[in-house]
N, C-alpha and C positions, 0 to 999 in steps of 0.2 A: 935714709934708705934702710930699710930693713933687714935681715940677715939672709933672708931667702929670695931676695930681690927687688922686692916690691917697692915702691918710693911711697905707699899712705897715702897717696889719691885714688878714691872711687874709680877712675878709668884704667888705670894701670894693673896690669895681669901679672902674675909671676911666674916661674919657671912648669908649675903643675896645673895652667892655666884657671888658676882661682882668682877673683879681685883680690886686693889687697887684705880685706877682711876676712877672707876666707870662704867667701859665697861661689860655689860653683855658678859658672855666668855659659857652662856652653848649652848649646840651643839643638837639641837633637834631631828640631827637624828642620833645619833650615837644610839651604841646598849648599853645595860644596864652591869654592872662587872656582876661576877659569884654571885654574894649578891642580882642582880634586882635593885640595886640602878645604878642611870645614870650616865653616866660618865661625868663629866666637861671635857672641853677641849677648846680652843681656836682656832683661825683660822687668828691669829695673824702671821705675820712672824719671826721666830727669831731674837733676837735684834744680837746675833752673830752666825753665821753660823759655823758648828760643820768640815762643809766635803764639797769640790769641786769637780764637775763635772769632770769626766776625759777626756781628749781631744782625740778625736778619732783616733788617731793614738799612742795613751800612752799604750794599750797592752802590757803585757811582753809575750813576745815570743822567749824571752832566759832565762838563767836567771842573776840574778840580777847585779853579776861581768862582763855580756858581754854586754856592754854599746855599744859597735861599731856592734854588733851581730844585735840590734835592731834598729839602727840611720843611718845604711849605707847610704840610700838616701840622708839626709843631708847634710852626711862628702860628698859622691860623689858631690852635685852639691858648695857647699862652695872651695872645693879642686879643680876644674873647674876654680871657681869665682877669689880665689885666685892666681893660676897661670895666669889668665888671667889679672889682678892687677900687677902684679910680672914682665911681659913682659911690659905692659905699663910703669910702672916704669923706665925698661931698653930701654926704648926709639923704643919700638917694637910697638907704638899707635895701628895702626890698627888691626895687629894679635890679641892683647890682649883684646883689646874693643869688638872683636868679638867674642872671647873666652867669654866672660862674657855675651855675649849675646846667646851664645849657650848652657852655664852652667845654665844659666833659661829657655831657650826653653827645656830641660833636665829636671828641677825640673818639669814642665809641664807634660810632658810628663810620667814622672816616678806617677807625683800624680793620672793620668788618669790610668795611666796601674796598679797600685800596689795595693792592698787593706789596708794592713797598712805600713804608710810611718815614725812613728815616729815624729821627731817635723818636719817633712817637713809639715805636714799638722797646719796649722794655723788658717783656716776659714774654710767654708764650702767648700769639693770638686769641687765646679761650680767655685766658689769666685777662690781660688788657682789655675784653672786650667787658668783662663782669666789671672788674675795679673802678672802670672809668664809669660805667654804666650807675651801677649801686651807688655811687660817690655824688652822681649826677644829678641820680632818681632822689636821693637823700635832701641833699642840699638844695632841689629845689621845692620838694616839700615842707621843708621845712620853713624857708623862704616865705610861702604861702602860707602857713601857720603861724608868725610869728607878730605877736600882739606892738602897737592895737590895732583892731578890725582886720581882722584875720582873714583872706578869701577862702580858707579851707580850715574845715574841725573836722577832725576824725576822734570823736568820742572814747575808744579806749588810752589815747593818748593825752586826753585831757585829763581822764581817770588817773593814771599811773600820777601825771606831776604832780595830782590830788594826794594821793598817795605816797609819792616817796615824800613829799616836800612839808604835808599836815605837822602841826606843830602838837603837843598834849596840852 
């Protein structure tokens, strides 16, 4: 304890109602208790936060034992993603690289159309519906572009791999 009262913890006031530190903590406008005396208060943030935000698609909307009740979009587009893995492994490249790129065009699409999607929602609705979209759009182009016999050229990208890849 200190000489002027204070015990050195951030909560504790001293006799001149300063914290410990010496930060004036009173709140000039708050209202007075039921006694007419002012309330001290702080406008500090807590040094540890008690409770987290809930993520916008964290709703229970079953209850608590039906964990696939409220995550289906998810499990759907992981279980997409995964078969689509599962095939490329077996030597099925192109099917499966597209299939993964169809199991995000899918999260996409389920983020836009569903109001709560469970841990499909990550960021913000605009954010999830581009990342998943572009990742989707990407990968399954490419998918189609990729040798041999390619179902899709798109000519300036044939260019460029000319380009960066040219030897002297």
């Amino acid at each position: 304890m200190s000489s002027d009262g204070a015990s050195g913890k951030a909560g504790d006031m001293n006799a001149y109602g300063d914290d410990a530190d010496g930060i004036e903590v009173r709140d000039p406008v708050s209202a007075p208790d039921a006694d007419g005396v002012p309330r001290r208060t702080t406008r500090r943030f807590p040094k540890f936060t008690r409770d987290t935000a809930r993520p916008e698609g964290g709703g229970r909307a079953a209850p608590g034992d039906a964990l696939a009740a409220r995550q289906w979009p998810i499990i759907a587009v992981l279980g997409v993603v995964a078969l689509g893995l599962l095939l490329t492994a077996l030597d099925l490249f192109r099917i499966g690289t597209i299939l993964i790129g169809v199991g995000l065009l899918a999260g996409a699409v389920l983020r836009w159309t569903l109001p709560g999607v469970g841990m499909l929602a990550v960021r913000s609705r605009f954010t999830d519906i581009v990342t998943y979209a572009v990742l989707g759009t990407v990968i399954v182009l490419l998918a189609l572009m990729a040798q041999p016999h390619p179902l899709l050229q798109i000519p300036f990208l044939e260019d460029t791999l000319h380009f960066t890849v040219s030897s002297s």
